[in-house]
C-alpha positions in Angstrom: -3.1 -5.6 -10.1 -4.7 -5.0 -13.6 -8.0 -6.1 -12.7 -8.1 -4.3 -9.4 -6.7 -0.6 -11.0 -9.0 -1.3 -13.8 -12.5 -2.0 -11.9 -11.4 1.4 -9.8 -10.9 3.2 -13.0 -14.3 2.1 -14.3 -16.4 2.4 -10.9 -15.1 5.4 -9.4 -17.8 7.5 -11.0 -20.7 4.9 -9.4 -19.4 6.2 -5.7 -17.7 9.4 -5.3 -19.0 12.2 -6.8 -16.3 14.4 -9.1 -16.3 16.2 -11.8 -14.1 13.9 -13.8 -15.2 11.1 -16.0 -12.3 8.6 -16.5 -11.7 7.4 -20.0 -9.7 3.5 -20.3 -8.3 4.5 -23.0 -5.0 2.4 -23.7 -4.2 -1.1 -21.6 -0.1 -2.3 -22.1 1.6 -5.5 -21.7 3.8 -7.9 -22.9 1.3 -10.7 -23.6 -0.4 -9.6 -26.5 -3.2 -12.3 -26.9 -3.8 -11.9 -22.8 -4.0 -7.7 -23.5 -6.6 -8.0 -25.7 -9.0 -10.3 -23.9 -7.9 -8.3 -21.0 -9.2 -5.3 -22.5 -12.2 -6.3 -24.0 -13.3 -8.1 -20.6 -12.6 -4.6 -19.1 -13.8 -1.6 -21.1 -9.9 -0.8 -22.7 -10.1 1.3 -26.3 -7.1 -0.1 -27.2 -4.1 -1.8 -26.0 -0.3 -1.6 -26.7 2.8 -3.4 -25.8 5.4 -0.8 -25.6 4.4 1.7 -22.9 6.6 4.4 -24.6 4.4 4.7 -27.3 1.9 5.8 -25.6 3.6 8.3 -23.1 3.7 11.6 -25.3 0.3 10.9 -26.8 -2.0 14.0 -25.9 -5.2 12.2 -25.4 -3.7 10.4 -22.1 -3.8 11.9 -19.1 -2.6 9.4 -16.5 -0.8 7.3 -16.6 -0.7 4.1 -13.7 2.4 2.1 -13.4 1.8 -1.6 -12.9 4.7 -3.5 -13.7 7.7 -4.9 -12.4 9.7 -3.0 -9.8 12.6 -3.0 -11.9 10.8 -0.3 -14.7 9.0 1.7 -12.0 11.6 4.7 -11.9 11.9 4.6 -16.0 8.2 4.5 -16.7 7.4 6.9 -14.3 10.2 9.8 -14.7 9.3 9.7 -18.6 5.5 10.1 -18.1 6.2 12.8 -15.7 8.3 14.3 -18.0 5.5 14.0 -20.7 3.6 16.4 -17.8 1.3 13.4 -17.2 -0.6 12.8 -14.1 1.0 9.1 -12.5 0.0 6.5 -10.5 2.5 3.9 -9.5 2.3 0.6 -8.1 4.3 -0.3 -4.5 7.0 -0.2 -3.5 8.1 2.9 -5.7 11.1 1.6 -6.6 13.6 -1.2 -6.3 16.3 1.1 -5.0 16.4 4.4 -2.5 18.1 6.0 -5.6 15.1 5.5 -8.1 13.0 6.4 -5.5 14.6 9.7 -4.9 14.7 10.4 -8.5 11.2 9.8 -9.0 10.0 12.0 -5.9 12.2 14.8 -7.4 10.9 14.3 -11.1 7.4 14.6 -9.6 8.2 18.2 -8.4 4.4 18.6 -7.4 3.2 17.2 -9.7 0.1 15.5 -8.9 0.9 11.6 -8.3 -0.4 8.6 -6.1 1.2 5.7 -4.7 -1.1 2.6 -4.9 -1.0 2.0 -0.9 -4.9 1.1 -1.2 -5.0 -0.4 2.4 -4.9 3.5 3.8 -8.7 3.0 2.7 -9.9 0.4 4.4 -12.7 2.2 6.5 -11.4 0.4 9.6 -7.8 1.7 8.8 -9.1 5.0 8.2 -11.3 5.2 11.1 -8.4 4.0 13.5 -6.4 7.1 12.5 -9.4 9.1 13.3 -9.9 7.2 16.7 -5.7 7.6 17.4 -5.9 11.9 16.2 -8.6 12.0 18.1 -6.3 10.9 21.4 -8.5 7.6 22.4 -5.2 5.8 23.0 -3.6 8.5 24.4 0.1 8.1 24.4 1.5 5.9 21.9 3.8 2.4 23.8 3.9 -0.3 21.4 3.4 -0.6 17.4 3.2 -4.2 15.5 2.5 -5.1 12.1 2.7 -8.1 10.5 2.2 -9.3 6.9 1.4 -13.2 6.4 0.7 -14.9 3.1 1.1 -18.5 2.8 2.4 -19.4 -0.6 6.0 -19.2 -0.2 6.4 -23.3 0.5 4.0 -24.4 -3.0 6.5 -25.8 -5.3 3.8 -26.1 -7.8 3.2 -22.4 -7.7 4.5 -20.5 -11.0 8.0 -18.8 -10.9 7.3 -15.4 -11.8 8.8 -11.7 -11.6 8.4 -11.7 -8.4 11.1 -14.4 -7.6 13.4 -12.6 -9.7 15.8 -9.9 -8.2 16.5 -8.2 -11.0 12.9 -7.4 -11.7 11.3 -7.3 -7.9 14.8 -6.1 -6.4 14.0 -8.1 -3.4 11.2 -10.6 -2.1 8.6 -9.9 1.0 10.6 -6.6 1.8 9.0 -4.3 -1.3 6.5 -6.7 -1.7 4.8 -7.3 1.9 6.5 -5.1 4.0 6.3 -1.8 2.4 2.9 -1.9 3.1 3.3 -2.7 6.5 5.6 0.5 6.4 2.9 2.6 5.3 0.8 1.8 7.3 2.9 2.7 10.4 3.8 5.7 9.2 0.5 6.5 8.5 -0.9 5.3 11.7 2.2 6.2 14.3 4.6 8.7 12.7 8.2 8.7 11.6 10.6 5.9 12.5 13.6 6.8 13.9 16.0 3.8 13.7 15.6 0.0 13.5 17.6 -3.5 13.5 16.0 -6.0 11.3 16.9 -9.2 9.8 15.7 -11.6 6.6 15.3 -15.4 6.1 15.3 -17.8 2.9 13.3 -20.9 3.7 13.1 -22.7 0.0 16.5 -23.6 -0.8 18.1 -21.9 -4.2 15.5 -19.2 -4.0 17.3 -15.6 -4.7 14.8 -13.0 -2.8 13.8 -13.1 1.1 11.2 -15.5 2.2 10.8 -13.6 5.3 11.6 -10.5 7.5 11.4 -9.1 11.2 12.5 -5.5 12.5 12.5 -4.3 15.3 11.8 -0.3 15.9 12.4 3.0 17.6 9.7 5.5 16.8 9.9 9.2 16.6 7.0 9.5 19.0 8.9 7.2 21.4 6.8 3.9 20.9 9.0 1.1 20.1 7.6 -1.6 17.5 7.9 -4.3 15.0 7.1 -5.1 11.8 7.6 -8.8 10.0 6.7 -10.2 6.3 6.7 -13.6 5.0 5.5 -15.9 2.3 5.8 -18.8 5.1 3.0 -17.5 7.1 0.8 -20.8 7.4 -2.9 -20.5 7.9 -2.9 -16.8 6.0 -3.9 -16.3 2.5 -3.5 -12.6 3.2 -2.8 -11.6 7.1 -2.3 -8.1 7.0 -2.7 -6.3 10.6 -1.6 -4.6 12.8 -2.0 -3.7 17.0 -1.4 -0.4 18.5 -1.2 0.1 22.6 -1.6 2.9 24.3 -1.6 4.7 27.8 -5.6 4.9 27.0 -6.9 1.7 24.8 -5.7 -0.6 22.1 -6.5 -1.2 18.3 -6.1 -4.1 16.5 -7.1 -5.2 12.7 -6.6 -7.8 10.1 -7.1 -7.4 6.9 -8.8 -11.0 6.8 -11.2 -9.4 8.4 -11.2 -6.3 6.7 -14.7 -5.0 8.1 -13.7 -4.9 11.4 -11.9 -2.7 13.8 -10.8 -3.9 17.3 -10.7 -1.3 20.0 -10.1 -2.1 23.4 -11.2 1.5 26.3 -8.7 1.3 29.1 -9.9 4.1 30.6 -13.2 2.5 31.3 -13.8 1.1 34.9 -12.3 -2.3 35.0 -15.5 -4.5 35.3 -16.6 -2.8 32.2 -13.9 -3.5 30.1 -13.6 -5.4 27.0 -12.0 -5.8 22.8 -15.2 -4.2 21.0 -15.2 -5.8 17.3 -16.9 -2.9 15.7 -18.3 -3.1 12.5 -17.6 -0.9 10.0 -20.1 -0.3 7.7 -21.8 2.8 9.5 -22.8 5.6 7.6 -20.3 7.5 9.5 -17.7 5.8 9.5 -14.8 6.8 6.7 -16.3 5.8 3.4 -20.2 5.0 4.6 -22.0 7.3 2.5 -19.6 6.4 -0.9 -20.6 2.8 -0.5 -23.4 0.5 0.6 -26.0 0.8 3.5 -25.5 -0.5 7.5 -24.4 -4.2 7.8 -23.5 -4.3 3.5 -19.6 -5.5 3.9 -17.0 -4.1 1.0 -14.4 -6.2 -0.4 -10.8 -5.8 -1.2 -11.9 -4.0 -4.5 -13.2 -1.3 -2.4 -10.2 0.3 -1.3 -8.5 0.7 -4.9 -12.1 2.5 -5.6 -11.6 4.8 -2.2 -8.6 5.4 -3.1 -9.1 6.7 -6.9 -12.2 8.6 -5.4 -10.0 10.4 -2.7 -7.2 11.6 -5.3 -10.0 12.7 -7.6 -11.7 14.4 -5.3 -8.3 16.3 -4.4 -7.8 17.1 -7.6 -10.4 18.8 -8.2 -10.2 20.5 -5.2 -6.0 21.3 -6.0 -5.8 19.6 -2.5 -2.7 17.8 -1.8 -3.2 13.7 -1.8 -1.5 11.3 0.5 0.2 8.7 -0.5 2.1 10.6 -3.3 5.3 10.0 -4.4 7.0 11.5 -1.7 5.1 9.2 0.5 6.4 6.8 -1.2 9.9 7.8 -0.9 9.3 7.7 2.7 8.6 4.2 2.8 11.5 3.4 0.5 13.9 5.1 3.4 12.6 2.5 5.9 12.9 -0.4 3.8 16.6 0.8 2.6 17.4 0.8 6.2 15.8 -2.8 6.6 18.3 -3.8 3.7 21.2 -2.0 5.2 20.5 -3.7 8.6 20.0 -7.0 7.3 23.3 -6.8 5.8 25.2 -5.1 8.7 23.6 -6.9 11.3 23.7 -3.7 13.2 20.7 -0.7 14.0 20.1 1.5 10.8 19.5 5.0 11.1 16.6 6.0 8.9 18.4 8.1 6.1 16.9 12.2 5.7 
């Protein structure tokens, strides 16, 4: 996540126009030879290992939390406390607890939660089509995470297969964003069932996930993660059915947008696969002309743009860290059902 935070931090000022110019001015980690061709390759002043040195330092401004899970809620409660500005990687926190605290130490301050696939144009654009009442009311939600990887035995054991560091597997790591983006897309979730799965044997985290889900609105939905998803380096979509159409995206395909017009006459109806690089679509004008894809990259810069802009506006910004919380109520529930084998009421 280095790289991707990093290119934002230095291209932000190429496509949205604020009044801020971003200085990279200290780059921490652990692997000190690493850090420093890390920095050098992109644009870093300097570089530390111990991210408390840096905290109280006046010259900082933000700071953006990209480390394990396990130091989310320390990192981030003493850079608030510092009066800094913080980004944080997802999820928020390993635990509902650090989560809370975090929320409650940001006590508006100005924060951001990296959920970068809120920017996706076709993401963005599908909340405007589902505001705008194109799919009328809301039946079914499903959203699905699938990355392949979880079978490689050849692959690295890193952080990520630890629970003490990552707290759990696909749940914080896939599934939060699947969270997000239902709550984002279709509102509050009201209660849910959900169960987990370890496919490689002596593995400690969740290779796998499924819920099922009762919305606030009244739509019932699901939501699965894996690391067992064969054929998908990175299958992150969703589908959304309504009295009045249907919208459906992958993040494979990220500059698309499925939208099916059920109130169309019946001869006449059909899945348009709209492309989204129109200069009025969300994020047209910031990037490159009609029929120029973006990449991946794209949405960490939209995102960094939108908080700036915000910020200089002292407009709220969504996802903050109460966002964030938000999603760390569902996914406690998803632990607390998986454990109880019962429906979870989502926690106030």
């Amino acid at each position: 996540m280095g790289k991707a935070h990093s290119n934002a931090f230095a291209q932000v000022g190429r496509f949205f126009d604020t009044p801020y110019r971003l200085r990279m001015k200290v780059l921490c980690g652990r692997d000190v030879p690493r850090l420093a061709v890390n920095a050098s390759s992109w644009g870093w002043e300097e570089t530390e290992s111990d991210w408390r040195k840096i905290i109280d330092r006046s010259d900082i401004d933000i700071v953006d939390i990209a480390l394990p899970n396990d130091l989310h809620c320390e990192a981030a409660v003493a850079a608030l406390q510092a009066g800094k500005i913080v980004f944080c990687e997802k999820p928020l926190a390993n635990t509902l607890k650090e989560a809370i605290t975090m929320s409650s130490a940001a006590n508006g301050r100005h924060t951001m939660v990296w959920f970068n696939y809120r920017r996706v144009p076709a993401v963005a654009y599908a909340k405007q089509l589902i505001e705008a009442g194109r799919l009328g009311q809301i039946f079914h939600y499903r959203g699905v995470y699938q990355q392949q990887w979880g079978p490689d035995k050849s692959r690295p054991v890193n952080w990520k297969m630890d629970p003490e560091q990552a707290g759990h597997g696909v749940i914080g790591d896939l599934l939060s964003h699947s969270v997000d983006l239902a709550l984002f897309l279709n509102g509050g979730i009201g209660e849910l069932t959900a169960f987990s799965h370890i496919f490689f044997p002596g593995r400690q985290v969740e290779d796998a996930v499924l819920s099922i889900l009762q919305f606030e609105n009244g739509s019932v939905g699901s939501l699965e993660a894996t690391r067992y998803g064969i054929g998908h380096l990175n299958g992150n979509g969703f589908e959304i059915q309504g009295e009045s159409g249907m919208l459906r995206f992958d993040l494979e395909d990220l500059n698309r947008l499925e939208y099916f017009d059920a109130t169309e006459p019946a001869p006449m109806q059909g899945v348009r696969r709209i492309m989204m690089t129109d200069q009025q679509h969300p994020y047209g004008k910031n990037f490159w002309r009609p029929g120029h894809v973006i990449g991946y990259e794209h949405t960490f810069i939209a995102a960094l743009g939108d908080f700036l802009t915000a910020l200089s506006n002292d407009e709220p910004f969504h996802p903050d860290f109460e966002d964030g919380l938000r999603v760390q109520r569902v996914l406690d529930a998803v632990l607390r059902s998986a454990g109880s084998k019962f429906w979870e009421t989502i926690t106030a």
